[in-house]
VOVONU-686888 format. One record per residue (C-alpha): chain; x, y, z; residue number from 0. Coordinates in Angstrom, 2 decimals, decimal comma. Layout:
{'A'; {X; Y; Z}; NUM}
...
***
This chain:
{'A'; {39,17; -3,94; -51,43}; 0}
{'A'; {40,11; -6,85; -53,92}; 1}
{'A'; {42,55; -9,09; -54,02}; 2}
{'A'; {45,69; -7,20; -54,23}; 3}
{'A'; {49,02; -6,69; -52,90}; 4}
{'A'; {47,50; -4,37; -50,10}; 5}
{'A'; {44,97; -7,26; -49,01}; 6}
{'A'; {48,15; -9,54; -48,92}; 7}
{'A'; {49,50; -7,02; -46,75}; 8}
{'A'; {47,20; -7,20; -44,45}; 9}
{'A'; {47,43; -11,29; -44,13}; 10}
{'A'; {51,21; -10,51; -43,40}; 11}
{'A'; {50,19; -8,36; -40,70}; 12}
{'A'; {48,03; -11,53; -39,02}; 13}
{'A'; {51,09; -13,85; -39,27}; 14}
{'A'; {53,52; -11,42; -37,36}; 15}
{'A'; {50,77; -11,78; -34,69}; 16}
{'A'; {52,78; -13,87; -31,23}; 17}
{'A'; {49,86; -14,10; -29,20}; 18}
{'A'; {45,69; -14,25; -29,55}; 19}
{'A'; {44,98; -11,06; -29,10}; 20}
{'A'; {46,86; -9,27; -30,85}; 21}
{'A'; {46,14; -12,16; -33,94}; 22}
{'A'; {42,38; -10,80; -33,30}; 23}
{'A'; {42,92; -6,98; -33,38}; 24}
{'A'; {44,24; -7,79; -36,57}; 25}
{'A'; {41,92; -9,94; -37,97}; 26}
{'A'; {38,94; -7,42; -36,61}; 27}
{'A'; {41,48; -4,70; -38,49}; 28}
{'A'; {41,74; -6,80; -42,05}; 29}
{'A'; {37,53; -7,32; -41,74}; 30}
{'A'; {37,17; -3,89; -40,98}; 31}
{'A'; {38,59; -3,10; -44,33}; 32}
{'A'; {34,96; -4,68; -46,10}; 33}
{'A'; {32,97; -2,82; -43,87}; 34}
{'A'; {32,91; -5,90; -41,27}; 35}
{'A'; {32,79; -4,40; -37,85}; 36}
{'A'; {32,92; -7,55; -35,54}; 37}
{'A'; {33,48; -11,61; -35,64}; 38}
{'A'; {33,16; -14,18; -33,87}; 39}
{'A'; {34,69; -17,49; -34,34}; 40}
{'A'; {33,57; -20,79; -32,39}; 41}
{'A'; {33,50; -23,96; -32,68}; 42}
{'A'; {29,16; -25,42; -33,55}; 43}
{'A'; {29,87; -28,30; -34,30}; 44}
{'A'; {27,70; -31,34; -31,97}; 45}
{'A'; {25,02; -28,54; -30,64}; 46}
{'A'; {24,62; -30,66; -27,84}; 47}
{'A'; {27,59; -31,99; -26,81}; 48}
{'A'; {28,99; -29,66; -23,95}; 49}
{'A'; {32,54; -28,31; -25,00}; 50}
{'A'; {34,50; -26,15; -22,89}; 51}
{'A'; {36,27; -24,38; -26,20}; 52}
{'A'; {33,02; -23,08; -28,43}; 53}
{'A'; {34,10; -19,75; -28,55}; 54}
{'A'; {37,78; -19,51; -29,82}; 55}
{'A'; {37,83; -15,38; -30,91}; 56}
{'A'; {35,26; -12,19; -30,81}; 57}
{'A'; {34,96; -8,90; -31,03}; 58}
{'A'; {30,90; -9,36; -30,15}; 59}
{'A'; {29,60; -6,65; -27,90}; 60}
{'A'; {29,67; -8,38; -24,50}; 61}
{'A'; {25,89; -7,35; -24,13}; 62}
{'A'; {25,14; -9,49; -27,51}; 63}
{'A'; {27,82; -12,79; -26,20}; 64}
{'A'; {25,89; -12,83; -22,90}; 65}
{'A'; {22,33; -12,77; -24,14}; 66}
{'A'; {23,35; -14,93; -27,18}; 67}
{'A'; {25,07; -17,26; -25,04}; 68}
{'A'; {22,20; -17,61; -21,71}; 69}
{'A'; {19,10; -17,80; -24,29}; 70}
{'A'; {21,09; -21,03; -25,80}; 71}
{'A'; {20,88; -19,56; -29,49}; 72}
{'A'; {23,81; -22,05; -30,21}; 73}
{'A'; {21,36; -24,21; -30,41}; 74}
{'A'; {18,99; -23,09; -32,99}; 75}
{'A'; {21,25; -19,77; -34,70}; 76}
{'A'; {20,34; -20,31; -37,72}; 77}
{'A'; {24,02; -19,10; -39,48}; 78}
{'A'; {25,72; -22,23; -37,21}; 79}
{'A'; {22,81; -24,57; -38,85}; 80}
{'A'; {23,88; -23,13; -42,33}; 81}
{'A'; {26,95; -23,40; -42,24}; 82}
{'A'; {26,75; -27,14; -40,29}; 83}
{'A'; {24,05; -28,38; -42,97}; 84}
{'A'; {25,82; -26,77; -46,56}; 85}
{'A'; {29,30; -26,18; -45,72}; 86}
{'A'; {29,41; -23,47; -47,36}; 87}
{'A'; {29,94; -19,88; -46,49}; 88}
{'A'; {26,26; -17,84; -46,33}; 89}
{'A'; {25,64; -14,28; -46,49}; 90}
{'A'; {23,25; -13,49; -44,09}; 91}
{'A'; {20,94; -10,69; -43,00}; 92}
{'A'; {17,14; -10,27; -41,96}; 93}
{'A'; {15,40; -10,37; -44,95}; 94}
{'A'; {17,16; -13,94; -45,88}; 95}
{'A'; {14,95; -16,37; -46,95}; 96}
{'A'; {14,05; -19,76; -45,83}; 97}
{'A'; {14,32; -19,05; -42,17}; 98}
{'A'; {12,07; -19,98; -39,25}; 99}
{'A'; {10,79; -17,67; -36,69}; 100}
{'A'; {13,20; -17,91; -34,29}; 101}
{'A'; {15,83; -17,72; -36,47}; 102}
{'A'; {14,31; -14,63; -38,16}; 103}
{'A'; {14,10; -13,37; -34,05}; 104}
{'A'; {17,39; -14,25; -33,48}; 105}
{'A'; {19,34; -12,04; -36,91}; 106}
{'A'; {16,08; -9,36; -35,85}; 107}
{'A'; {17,72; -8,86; -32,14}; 108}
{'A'; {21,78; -8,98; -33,46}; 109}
{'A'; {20,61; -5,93; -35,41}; 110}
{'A'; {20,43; -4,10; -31,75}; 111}
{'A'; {23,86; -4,78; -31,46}; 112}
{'A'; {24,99; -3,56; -35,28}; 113}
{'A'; {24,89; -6,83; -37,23}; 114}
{'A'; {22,40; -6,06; -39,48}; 115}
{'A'; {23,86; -8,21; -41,96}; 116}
{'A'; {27,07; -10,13; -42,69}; 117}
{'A'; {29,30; -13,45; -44,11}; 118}
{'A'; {30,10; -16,65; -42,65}; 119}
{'A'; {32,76; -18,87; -43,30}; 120}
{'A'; {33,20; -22,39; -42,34}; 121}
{'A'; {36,45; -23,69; -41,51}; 122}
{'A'; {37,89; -27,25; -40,61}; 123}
{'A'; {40,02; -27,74; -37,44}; 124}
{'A'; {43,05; -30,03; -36,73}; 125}
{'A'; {40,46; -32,48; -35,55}; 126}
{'A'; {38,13; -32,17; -38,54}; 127}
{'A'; {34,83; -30,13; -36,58}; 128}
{'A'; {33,45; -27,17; -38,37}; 129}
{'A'; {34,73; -24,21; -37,05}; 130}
{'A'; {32,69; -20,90; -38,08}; 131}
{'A'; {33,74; -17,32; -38,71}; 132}
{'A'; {30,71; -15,31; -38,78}; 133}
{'A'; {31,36; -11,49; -39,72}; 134}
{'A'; {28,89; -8,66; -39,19}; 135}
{'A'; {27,87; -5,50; -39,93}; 136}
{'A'; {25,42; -2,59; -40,14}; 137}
{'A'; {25,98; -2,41; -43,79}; 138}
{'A'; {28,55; -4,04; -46,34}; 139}
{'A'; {28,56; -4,27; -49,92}; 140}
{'A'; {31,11; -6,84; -51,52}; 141}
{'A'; {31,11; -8,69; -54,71}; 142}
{'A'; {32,53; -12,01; -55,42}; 143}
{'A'; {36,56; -11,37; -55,26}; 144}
{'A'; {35,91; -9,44; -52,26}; 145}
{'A'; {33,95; -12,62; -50,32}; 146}
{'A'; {36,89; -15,03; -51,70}; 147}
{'A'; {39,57; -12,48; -49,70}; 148}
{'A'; {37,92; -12,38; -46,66}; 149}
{'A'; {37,23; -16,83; -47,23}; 150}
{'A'; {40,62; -16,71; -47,81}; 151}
{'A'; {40,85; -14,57; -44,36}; 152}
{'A'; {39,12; -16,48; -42,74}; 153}
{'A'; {41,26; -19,81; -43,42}; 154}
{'A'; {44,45; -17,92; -42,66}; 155}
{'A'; {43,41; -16,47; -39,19}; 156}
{'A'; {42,38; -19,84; -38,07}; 157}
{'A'; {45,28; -21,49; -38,92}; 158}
{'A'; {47,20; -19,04; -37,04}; 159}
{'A'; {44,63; -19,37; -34,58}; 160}
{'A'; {44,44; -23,11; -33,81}; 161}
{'A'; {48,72; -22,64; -34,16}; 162}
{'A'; {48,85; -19,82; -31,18}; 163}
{'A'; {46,16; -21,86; -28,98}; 164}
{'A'; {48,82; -25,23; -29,31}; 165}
{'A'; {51,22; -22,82; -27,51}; 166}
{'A'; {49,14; -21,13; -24,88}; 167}
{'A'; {49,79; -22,15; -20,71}; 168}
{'A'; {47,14; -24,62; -20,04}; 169}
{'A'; {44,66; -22,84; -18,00}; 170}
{'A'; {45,33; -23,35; -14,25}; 171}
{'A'; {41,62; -24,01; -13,04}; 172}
{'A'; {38,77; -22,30; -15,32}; 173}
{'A'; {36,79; -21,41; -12,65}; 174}
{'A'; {36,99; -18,10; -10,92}; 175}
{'A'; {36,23; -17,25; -7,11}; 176}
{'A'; {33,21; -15,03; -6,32}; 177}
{'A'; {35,61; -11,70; -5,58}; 178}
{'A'; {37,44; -12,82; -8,91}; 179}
{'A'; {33,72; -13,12; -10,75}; 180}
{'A'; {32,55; -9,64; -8,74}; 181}
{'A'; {35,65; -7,62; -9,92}; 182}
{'A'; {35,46; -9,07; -13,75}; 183}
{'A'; {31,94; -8,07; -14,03}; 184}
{'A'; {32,73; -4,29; -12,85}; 185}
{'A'; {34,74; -4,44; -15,47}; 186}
{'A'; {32,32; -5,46; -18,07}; 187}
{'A'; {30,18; -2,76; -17,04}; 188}
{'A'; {33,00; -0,47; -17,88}; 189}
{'A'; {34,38; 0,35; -14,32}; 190}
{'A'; {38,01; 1,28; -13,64}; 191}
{'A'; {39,79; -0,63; -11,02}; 192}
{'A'; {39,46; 2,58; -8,72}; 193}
{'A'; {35,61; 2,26; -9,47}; 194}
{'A'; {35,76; -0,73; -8,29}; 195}
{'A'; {37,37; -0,61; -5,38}; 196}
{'A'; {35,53; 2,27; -4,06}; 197}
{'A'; {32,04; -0,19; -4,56}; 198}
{'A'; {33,58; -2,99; -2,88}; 199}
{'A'; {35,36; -1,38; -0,07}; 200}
{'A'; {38,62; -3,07; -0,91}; 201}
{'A'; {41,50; -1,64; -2,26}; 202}
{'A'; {42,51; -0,74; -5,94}; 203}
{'A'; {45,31; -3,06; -5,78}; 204}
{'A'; {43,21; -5,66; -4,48}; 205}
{'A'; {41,28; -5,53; -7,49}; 206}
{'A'; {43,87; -5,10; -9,78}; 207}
{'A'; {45,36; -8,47; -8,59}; 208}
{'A'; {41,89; -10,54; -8,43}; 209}
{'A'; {41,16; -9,15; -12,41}; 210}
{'A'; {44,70; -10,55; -13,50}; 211}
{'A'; {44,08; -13,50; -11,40}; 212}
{'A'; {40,71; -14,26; -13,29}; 213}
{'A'; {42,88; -13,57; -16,51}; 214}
{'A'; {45,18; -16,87; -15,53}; 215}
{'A'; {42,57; -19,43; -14,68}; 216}
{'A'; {40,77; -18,39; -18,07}; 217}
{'A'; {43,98; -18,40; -20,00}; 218}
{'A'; {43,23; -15,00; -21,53}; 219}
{'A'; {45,55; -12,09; -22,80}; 220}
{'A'; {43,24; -9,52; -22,45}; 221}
{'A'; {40,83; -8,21; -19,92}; 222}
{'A'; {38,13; -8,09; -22,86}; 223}
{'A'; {38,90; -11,44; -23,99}; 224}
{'A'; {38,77; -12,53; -20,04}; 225}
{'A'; {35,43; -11,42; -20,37}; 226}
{'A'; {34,39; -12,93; -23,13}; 227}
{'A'; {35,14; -16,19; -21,96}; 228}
{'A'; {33,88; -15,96; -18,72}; 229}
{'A'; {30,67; -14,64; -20,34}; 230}
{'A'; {30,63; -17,60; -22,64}; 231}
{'A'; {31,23; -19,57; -20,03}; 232}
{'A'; {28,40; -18,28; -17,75}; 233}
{'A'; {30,55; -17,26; -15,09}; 234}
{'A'; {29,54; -13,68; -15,21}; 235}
{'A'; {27,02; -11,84; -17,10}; 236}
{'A'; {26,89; -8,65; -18,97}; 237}
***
């Protein structure tokens, strides 16, 4: 796809978005039309500073967020150091140069997950930190107009972004109870709230109202991107 009335069509379709997540269905959708097949966008900016709002958007596996996020790859990934140290977007994959071991582990295990390869984009916020779009894939092959749509992408979904999270409900109280944490991580592994119910003994209902609860306190629209964040933020795992 180049840069043509169709690609403009899609960035229409991102600013008729009202809320995050439908705003990342359609980013994931625009991406998808390079071959991109999930994103993430967060925030690397002070490694070690502890931030409640790294993660702002994914479409990551849950698997991949959760080990990504517990073995503290924020740390030393070496796309976030890239993009921190050049600011620059990078195409990446495993057979980049100029990469140490563990960063050479790290793009050698996101191939599990089908990110085999992929572009990066760094963005600035309102309050002037990086913020990083990193796009992946099994296989892509784009030239230069095609990189400068999805740069341009990139830039427009964030703005849009940062705009939709200035409007969202404060969340009430981040952190969820242990029934709240139980019935969110039956639902990462894929379980129904029937399923549910019948492991815990409680009823459907029951669970249905403890999953929406956990969607409140972690201001999410969506049960995946409740997960996400509660993933992120260690709450549950995958």
């Amino acid at each position: 796809m180049l840069l043509t009335n169709s690609a403009f069509d899609l960035f229409d379709e991102i600013d008729r978005q009202d809320d995050i997540a439908g705003l990342t269905d359609s980013f994931q959708g625009l991406i998808g039309k390079f071959g991109m097949t999930h994103f993430m966008a967060g925030n690397p900016s002070q490694p070690g500073v502890a931030r409640d709002d790294r993660l702002l958007a994914t479409t990551w596996k849950s698997e991949w967020l959760s080990h990504w996020s517990d073995s503290q790859y924020l740390y030393v990934d070496p796309i976030a150091r890239q993009l921190l140290s050049r600011n620059e977007p990078v195409r990446w994959g495993p057979n980049q140069g100029g990469m140490d071991a563990t960063g050479a582990r790290i793009l050698e295990e996101a191939c599990e997950y089908g990110m085999k390869c992929g572009y990066a984009v760094p963005v600035y916020s309102r309050e002037g930190l990086i913020v990083a779009i990193s796009m992946g894939a099994e296989r892509y092959e784009i030239g230069k107009p095609e990189e400068l749509c999805l740069r341009l992408a990139s830039i427009y979904f964030h703005a849009k972004l940062e705009r939709l999270r200035g409007k969202a409900t404060p969340p009430r109280g981040g952190k969820l109870t242990p029934r709240e944490r139980e019935c969110l991580s039956w639902v990462a592994a894929g379980k129904t709230d029937w399923e549910t119910s019948q492991i815990l003994g409680i009823a459907e209902q029951t669970v249905h109202e403890y999953v929406q609860n956990a969607l409140i306190k972690l201001n999410a629209t969506t049960r995946a991107q409740a997960i996400a964040i509660a993933i992120f933020s260690k709450q549950i795992s995958a």
